[in-house]
C-alpha positions in Angstrom: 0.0 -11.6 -17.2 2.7 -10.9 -15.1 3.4 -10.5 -11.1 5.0 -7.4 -9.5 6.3 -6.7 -5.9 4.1 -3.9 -4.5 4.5 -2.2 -1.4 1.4 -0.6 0.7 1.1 2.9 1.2 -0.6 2.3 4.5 1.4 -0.3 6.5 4.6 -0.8 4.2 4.0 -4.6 3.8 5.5 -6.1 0.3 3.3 -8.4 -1.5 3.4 -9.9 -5.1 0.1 -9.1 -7.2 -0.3 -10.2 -10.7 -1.3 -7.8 -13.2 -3.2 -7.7 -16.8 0.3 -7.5 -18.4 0.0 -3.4 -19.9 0.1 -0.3 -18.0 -3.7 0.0 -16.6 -3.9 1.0 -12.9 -5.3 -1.7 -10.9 -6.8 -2.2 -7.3 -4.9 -3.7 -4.3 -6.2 -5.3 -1.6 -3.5 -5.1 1.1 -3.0 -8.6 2.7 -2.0 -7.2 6.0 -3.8 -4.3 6.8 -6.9 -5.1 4.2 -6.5 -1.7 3.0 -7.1 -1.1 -0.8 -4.7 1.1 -2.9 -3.8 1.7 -6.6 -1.4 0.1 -8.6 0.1 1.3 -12.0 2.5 0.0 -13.6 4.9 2.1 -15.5 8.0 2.0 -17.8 10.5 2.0 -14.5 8.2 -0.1 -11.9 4.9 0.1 -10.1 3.2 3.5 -9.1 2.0 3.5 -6.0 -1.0 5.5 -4.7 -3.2 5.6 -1.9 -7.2 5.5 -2.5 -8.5 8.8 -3.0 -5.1 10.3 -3.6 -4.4 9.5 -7.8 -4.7 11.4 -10.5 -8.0 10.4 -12.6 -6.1 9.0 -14.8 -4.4 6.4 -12.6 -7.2 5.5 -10.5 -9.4 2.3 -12.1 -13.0 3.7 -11.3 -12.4 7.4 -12.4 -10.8 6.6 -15.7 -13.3 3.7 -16.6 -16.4 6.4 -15.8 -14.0 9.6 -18.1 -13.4 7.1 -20.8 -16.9 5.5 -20.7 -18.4 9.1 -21.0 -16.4 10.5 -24.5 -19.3 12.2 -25.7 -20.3 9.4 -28.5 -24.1 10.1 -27.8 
């Protein structure tokens, strides 16, 4: 695990979150507006990405239900 300085997409207020220690987009509670938002990290930082606004791929819920449904019925 490791932590990152994130900043929110809603109310610009920098917090440190911890993450899993790879590159898997994660969830964010904000601690000052309570807003949630997506982190990923990448190569050169932290993606940042308001809810509803990330690709599939970057938002936690989307890629756990594509990856979950590969067709290995």
């Amino acid at each position: 695990m490791s932590d990152v300085t994130v900043r929110c997409p809603y109310c610009s207020h920098e917090q440190v979150v911890a993450t899993a220690g790879d590159y898997r987009p994660f969830y964010v509670n904000c601690a000052q507006c309570s807003r949630r938002f997506i982190a990923e990290p990448a190569q050169s930082g932290v993606l940042i990405y308001r809810e509803g606004e990330a690709p599939c791929c970057s938002d936690p819920e989307c890629r756990e239900t594509e990856m979950g449904s590969s067709g290995d019925d």
